[in-house]
N, C-alpha and C positions, 0 to 999 in steps of 0.2 A: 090751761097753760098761760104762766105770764106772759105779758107783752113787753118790749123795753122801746124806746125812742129810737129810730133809722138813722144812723151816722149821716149817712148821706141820702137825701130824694131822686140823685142822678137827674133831676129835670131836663128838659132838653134847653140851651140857653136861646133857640130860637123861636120857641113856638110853645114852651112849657110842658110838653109832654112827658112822660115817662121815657127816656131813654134807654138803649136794650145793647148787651154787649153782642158785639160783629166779631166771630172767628176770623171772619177774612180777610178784616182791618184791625185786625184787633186795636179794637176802640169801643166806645158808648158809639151807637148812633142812632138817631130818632128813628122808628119806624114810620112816622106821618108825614115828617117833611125832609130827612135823610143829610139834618147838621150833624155834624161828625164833632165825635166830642175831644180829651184830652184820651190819648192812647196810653198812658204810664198814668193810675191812678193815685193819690197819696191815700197811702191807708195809714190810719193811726196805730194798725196794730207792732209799727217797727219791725223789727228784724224777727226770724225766722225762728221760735225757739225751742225748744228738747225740755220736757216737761219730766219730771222724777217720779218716775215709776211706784215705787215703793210709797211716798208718802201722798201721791193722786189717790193709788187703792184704799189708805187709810182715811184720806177727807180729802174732796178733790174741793179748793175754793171757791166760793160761789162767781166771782168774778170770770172764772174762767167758763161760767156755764149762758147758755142763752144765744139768738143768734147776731146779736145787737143791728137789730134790725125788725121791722113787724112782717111777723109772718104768719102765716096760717098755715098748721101740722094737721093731715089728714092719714086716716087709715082706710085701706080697701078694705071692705066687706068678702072680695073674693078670693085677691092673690095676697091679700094681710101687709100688704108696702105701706111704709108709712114715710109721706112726700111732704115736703115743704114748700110753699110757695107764693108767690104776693096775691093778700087778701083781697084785693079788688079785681081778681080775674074772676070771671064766673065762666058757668058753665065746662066747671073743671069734670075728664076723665080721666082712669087710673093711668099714667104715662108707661105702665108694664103690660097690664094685662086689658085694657081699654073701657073698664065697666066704670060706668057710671056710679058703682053703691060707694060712696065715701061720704065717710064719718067725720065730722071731727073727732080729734085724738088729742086726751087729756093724760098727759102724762105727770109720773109720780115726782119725778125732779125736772126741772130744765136742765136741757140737752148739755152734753161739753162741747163747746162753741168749737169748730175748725179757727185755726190761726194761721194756715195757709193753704193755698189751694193750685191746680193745674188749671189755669184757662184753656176753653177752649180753642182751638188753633185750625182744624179741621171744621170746615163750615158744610150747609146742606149738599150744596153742589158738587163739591168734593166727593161727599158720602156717596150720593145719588151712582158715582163714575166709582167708587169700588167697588161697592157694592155689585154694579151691571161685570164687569170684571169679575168678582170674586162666584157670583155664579155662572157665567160663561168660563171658566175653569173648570165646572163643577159638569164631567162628563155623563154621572147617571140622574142630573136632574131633567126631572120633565123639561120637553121645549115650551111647553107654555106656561111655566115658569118663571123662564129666561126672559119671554116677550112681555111679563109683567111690570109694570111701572109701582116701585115698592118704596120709591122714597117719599112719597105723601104720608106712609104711614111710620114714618124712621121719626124717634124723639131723641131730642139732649136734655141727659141728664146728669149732674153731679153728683157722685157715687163714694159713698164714702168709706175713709178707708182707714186705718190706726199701722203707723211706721214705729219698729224697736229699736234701738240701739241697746249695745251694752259689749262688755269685756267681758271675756272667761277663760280661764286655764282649766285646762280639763285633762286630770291624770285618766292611762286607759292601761288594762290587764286584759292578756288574752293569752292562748294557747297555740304555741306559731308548731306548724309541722312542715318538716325538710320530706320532701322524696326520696325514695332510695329504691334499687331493682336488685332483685335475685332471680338465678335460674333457675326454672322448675322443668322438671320430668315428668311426661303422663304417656300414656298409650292413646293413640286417637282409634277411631270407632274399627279401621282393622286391623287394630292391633301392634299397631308399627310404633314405634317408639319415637315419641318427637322432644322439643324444649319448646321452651317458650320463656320470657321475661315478663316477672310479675312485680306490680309497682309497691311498694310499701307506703307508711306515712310514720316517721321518728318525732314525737311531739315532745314540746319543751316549754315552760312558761317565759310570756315575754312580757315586755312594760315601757312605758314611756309615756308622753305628755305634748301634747300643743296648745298656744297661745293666740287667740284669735279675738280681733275688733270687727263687731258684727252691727253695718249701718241700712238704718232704713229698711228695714223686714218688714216686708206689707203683709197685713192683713185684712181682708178687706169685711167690711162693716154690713153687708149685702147679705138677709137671705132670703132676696127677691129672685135675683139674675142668678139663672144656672150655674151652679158651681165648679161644673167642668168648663166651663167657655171664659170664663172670667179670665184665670190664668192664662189662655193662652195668646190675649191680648194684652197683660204685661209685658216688659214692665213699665212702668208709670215714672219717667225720668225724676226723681224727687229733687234733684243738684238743680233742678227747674223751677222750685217751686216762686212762689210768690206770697208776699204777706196777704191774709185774707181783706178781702176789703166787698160791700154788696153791688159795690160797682161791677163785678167780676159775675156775680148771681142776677142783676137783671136783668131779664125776661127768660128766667132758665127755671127749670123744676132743681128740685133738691130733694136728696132721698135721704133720710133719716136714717141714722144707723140702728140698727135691730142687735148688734152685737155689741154687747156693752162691753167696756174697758176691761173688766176682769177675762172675759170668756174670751174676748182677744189676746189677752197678755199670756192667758193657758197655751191659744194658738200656737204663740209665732213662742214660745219656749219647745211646743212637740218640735215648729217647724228647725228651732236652731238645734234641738237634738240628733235630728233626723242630716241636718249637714255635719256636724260632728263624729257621729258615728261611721257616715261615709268617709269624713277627711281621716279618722283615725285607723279604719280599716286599712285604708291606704300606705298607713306608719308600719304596721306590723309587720314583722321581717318573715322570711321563708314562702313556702309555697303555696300552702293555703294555711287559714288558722281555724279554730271553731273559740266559741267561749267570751265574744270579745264583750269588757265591759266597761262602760265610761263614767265618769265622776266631775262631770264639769259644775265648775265651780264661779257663776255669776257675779260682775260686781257694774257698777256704775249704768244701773237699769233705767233709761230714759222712753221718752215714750214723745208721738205728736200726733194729732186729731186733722186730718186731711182731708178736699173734697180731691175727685179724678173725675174728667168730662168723657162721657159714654153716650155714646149716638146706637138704639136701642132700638130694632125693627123686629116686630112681631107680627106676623102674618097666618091666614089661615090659608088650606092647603089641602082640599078634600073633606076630610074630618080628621084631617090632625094641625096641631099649632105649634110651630116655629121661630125658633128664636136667633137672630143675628145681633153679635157685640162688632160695635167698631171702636178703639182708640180715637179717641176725639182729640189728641195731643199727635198722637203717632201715625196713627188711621192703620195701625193693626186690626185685623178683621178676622172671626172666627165665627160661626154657626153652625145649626143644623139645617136638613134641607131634606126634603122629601127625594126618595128614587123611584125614577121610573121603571116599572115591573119588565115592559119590554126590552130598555134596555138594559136590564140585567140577564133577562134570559139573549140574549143574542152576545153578550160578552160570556156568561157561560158557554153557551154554543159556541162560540169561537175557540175556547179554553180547550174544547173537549175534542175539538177539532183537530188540534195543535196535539193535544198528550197522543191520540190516534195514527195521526200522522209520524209524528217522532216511533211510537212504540212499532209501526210496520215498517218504518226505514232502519230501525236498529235492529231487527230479527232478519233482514234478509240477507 
């Protein structure tokens, strides 16, 4: 991988150290002697910008790729992440899954550079108090769980992530059906003559069309971090973002995206289909329809290369391993968590308790 020159050193201007961004303060501030640097960075990268979709996938510029900055890109041996981060740290572990086997990783192009990113805002201490929270909610985990001290092993990481834009009209055809009842005649089982109302369905072809501007569709660049849990700590305010600058990356890990531009852009086109055909369902007249088909029609496809700050606890747990996401911007929080056996069987027990009860006070 090439290297390019570091915009900025971040030194510390008291002591010359490497300076490290503070969520709390958001600012630089030395880890060794704790000078608080400039809190609003100048990034040279200007303003915020929407990159052309179409003509990226055909030749994306070389200027736009790289992290302009020296970094060192490794891959795990075990969970396949491949992280970014300043070359003069040693004794690097994988920030996912904790193993020590990392590679360097020699990749076939330099990277598409982020041009803006979510600083972190959500510091450790923070995290430490949801997280104790977020499992003291959590009624079938074990207690000795709960009395665990789990933010020594909670990491921040920059996660990255590709936002869409674009307009589309999108004509839709479908087959709308009205209800209607007629009475019917039968005999029931002794014979007795009864009626009853039976519903129909009168179908008819229907059609029409909506116009929608669709901003900032994340997709995210991750297939490290479980893919059910991701989403439920969106979404990632984007009207937030800030131009990139490595002031923002100092003393943080960076995760490399594994999802390249095209295999995103297939994404988040399933994902605008999948809201289209819900808003359109929604259009068709009558009572139910079956049939329905859409024809959305793309124009003004924009695309931007994002980091999102993710505080990333993995813990082991018997013999199984657990993973908790925190929003590092929002400190939205979702994971998994082991259950306790006992107390599932005593909340059954209770259940069966309850159906027991009810079922001998309604018979007598």
């Amino acid at each position: 991988m090439s290297e390019t020159t570091a915009l900025e050193k971040h030194s510390c201007a008291a002591c010359g150290a490497q300076a490290e961004w503070n969520a709390t303060k958001l600012a630089l501030i030395c880890p060794y002697c704790g000078t608080v640097g400039p809190a609003e960075l100048e990034s040279d990268s200007g303003k915020i910008r929407e990159h052309d979709l179409v003509a990226a996938l055909r030749d994306l510029p070389e200027e736009s790729r790289g992290w302009q900055a020296k970094r060192r890109t490794v891959k795990c041996q075990s969970c396949k992440a491949v992280s970014v981060f300043d070359p003069t740290r040693v004794g690097q572990n994988c920030e996912f899954c904790g193993s020590p086997e990392l590679v360097d990783y020699e990749e076939i192009k330099a990277p598409i550079k982020p041009e803006s990113l979510l600083p972190f805002q959500i510091d450790r201490e923070d995290v430490r108090k949801i997280i104790k929270r977020w499992l003291g909610q959590r009624w079938l985990a074990p207690n000795a769980l709960k009395k665990r001290s789990l933010v020594d092993t909670v990491v921040g990481v920059y996660v990255p992530y590709w936002t869409f834009d674009s307009k589309v009209y999108c004509p839709w055809t479908a087959t709308s059906g009205d209800y209607y009842y007629t009475t019917q005649t039968y005999r029931d089982a002794q014979g007795n003559r009864r009626t009853r109302r039976v519903r129909h369905t009168r179908w008819y072809p229907s059609s029409g069309s909506i116009r929608h501007a669709f901003d900032d569709v994340l997709i995210s660049g991750t297939h490290v971090i479980e893919p059910a849990l991701l989403p439920q700590i969106e979404p990632f305010p984007t009207k937030d973002l800030v131009p990139y600058d490595t002031g923002y990356l100092s003393g943080w890990i960076v995760e490399h995206y594994q999802v390249v531009l095209l295999e995103a852009a297939k994404a988040a086109r399933e994902k605008k289909n999948r809201y289209l055909f819900d808003r359109c369902a929604r259009e068709v007249p009558g009572d139910t329809f079956r049939n329905l088909q859409i024809r959305p029609d793309y124009s003004q496809p924009t695309f931007k290369h994002i980091l999102v700050p993710v505080w990333i606890l993995n813990y082991d747990f018997g013999r199984s391993r657990h993973q908790v996401l925190i929003n590092g911007y929002t400190g939205a929080i979702a994971g998994r968590y082991p259950k306790s056996a006992w107390k599932i069987f005593f909340l059954s027990l209770a259940i069966l308790i309850v159906v027991l009860l009810f079922f001998l006070l309604s018979n007598r």
